[in-house]
N, C-alpha and C positions, 0 to 999 in steps of 0.2 A: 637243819637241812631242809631246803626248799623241793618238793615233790614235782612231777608232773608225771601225767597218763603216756605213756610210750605210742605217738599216733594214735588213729581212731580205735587203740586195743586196752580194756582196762586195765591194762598192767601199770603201776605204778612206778617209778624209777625216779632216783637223785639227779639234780639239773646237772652233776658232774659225775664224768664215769673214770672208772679207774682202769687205767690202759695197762695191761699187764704182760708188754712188749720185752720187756727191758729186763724179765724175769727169768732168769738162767744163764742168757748172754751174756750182761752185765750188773744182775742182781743177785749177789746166790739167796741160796733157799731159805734162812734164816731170815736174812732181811726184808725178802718178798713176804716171809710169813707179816712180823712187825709187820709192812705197810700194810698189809689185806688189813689185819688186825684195827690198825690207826683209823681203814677207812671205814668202816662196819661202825665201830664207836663214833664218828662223826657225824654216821649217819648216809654215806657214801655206800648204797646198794646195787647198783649196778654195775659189773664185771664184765669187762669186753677179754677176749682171746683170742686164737685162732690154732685149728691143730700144726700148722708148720713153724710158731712161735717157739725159738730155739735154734732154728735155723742148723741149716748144714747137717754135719753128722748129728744135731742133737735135736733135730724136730722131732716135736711132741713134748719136753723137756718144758713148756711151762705150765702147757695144762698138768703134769704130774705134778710140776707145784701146786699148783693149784689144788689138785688131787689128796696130795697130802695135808692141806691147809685143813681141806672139807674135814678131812680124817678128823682131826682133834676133836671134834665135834661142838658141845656148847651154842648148837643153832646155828653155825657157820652158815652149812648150805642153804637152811629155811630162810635164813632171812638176802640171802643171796639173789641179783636175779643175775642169771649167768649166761653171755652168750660167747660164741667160740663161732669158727668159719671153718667152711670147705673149698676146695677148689686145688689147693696146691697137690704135689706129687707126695705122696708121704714114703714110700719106696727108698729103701738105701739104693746111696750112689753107685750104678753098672747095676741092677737089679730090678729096675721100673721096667713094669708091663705097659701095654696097652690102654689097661681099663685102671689105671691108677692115678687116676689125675679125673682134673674137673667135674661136670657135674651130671654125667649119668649116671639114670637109675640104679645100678654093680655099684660105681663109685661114691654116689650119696651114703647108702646101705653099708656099705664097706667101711666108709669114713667115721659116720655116727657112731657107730660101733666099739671103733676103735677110739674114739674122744672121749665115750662114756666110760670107755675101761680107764684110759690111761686120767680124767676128772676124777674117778670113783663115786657115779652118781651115777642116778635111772632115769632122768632127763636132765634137757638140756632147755633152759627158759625160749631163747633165743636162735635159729640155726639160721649161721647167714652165708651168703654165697658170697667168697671174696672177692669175686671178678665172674663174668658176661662169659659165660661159655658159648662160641657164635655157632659150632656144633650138634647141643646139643636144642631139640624144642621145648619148648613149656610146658606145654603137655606131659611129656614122660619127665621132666623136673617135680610137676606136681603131683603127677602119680605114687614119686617117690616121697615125699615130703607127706601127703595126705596118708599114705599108709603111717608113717614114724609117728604122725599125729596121733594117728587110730591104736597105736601101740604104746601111745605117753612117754615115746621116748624124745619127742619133743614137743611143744606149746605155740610156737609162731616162728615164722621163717623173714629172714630179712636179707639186703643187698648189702654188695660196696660195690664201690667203686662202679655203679652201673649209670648210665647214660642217661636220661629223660625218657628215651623214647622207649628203652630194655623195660624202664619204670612199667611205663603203660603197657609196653608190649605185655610184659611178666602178669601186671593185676587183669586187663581185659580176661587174659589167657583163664585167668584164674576162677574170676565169674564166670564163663563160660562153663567151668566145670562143677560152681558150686563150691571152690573151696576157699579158705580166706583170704592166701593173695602174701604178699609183702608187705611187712609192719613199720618198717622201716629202712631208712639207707644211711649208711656211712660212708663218707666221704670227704676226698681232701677241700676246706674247704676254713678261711682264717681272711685277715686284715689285707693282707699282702697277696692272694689267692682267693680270689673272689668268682672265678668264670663259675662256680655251681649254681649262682642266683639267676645266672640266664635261662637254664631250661631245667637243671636235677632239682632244685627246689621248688620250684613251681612246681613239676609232674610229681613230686612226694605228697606238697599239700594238696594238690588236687584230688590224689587215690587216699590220704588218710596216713600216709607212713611217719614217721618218727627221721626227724635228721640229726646224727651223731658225726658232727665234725672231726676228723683226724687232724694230728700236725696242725693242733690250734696256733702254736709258736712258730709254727713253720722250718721246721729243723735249727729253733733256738734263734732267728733270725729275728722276732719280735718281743726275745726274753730280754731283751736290756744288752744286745749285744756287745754294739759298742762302747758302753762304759766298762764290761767287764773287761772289756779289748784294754783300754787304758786305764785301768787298773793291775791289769796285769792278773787278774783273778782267772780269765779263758784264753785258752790259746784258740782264736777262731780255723775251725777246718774243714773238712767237706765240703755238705752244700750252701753252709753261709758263708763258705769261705771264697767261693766259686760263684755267689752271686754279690758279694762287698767287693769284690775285683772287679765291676760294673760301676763306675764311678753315679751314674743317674740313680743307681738302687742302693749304692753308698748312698746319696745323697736323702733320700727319701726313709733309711731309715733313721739317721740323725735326724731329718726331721720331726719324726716320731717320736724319737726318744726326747728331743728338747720341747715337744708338746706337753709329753708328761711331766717332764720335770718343773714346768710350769706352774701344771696343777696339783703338782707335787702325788703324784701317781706311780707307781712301780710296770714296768713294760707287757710283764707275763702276767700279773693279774687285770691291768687292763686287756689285754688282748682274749680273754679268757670270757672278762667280764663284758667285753661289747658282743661275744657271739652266743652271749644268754640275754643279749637284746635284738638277733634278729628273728623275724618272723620263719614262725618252723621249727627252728632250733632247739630239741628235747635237752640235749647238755653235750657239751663238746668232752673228748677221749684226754685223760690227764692219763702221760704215761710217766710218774716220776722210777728215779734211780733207787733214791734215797725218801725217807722218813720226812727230813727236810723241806724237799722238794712238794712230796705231798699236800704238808702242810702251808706251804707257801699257795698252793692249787685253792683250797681250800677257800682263803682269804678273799678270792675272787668273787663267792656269793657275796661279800658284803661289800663289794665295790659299787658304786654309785655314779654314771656317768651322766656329765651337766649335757644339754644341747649345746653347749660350747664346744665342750670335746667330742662330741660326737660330728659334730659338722666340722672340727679340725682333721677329726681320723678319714672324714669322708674325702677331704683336699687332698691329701697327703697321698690315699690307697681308694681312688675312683671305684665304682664299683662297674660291672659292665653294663646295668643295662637290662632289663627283662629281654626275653626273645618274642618279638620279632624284632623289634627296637633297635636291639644293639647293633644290628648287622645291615636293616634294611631302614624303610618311614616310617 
């Protein structure tokens, strides 16, 4: 397993992180254990979460996996680095207050709290903000975060899904007050989904953060869809079902996939493997189902892409463009 520094923070982490989405909805608990397990032994230390993963009536439901994982002990946690998000509603359905949701100061406080009980730990590596509370300031965000520091019940705070400009707005805010700022951002960001290179990467490497790609596959749409399609191994539906009904985005991902088959390439570990070649990129969010799958993620370190393919993947999925460029001269 190949290491790298999580942004400008010495914390160390796996170029691939284990997306642990998929963990109660459609993993039960047994199995999720195996994969934690499978990834820890490969050398796979970094754990992404979030406390509304479970969704519906069963948020919170995978950090207790999770929780229970930690239990068996054997080093689980130590050798762990573990991050988990805030922002959602955690409140059963007819029962949400006010202050139950995003990310003030009550609701930070509130949250961590409840992530650490339902983890079964006394920090949290990583605390990251799932989404831009437009609400609340940064100021009392980092008031609340620098106390949880000061209390070890967490070590560094990170984004998703934030803007370029949240980026900067968020770390100025932070120097201002002396404290460390954003370590990192996660976001959606792969082959076929490329708008983060115009301003969220840039304003990441600029302050020092860490980018953790989500939906490297892009909901399965860059996993080999269409062979499985005629093979008869996937029934395509959602949202690669809903954008292969686009005959141009049909057409483009067949091009892809007959790139690879060219080079004699698999879909999802190339696609896995070009977004540990671009600039910034700490390891993109592998969320498998199954053991399988995992192990398929895996494979992707030792993929190797020619300048041939890589200047084919460029034709095929343009990328946009730094900002100002994209838009203006």
């Amino acid at each position: 397993m190949e290491y790298t520094q999580l942004g400008r923070t010495g914390l160390k982490v796996s170029r691939l992180v284990l997306g642990t989405m998929n963990f109660g909805p459609q993993t039960d608990e047994a199995t999720s254990h195996a994969i934690m397990d499978a990834a820890l032994d490969a050398g796979l230390n970094f754990f992404d979460t979030a406390n509304v993963y479970g969704w519906g009536e069963n948020k919170g439901r995978t950090e207790s996996i999770i929780g229970s994982w930690f239990a068996k002990g054997d080093g689980r946690r130590d050798r762990t680095v573990l991050a988990t998000k805030v922002y959602a509603n955690m409140a059963a359905e007819g029962d949400a207050w006010p202050n139950h949701d995003k990310l003030s100061a009550v609701n930070i406080r509130r949250a961590v709290e409840a992530s650490l009980k339902r983890l079964g730990t006394e920090y949290i590596d990583v605390y990251q903000f799932h989404h831009i509370d437009r609400a609340t300031p940064f100021e009392e965000i980092w008031q609340a975060v620098d106390v949880l520091i000061q209390q070890g019940k967490i070590l560094y705070a990170g984004s998703s899904n934030f803007p370029g400009y949240k980026i900067a707005q968020a770390n100025e805010t932070a120097a201002r007050r002396g404290s460390v700022g954003l370590v990192s951002e996660q976001c959606l960001y792969n082959l076929s989904e490329r708008r983060a290179e115009m301003e969220v990467i840039p304003a990441a490497q600029e302050y020092g953060l860490g980018v953790i790609p989500w939906s490297p596959l892009h909901g399965g749409l860059l996993g080999g869809v269409l062979r499985k399609e005629a093979e008869g191994k996937r029934r395509t539906e959602g949202r690669a079902a809903a954008t292969l009904a686009d005959p141009a985005a049909r057409a483009k991902i067949q091009a892809y996939e007959d790139l690879l088959d060219k080079h004699g390439l698999e879909p999802g570990e190339t696609a896995l493997a070009w977004l540990l070649t671009r600039p910034g990129v700490t390891g993109p969010i592998v969320g498998p189902r199954t053991p399988e799958q995992l192990t398929s993620a895996l494979r992707a370190l030792e993929v190797e892409l020619s300048e041939e393919v890589l200047s084919g993947l460029d034709e095929i999925f343009p990328g946009p463009g730094p900002s100002p460029e994209a838009f203006a001269w």
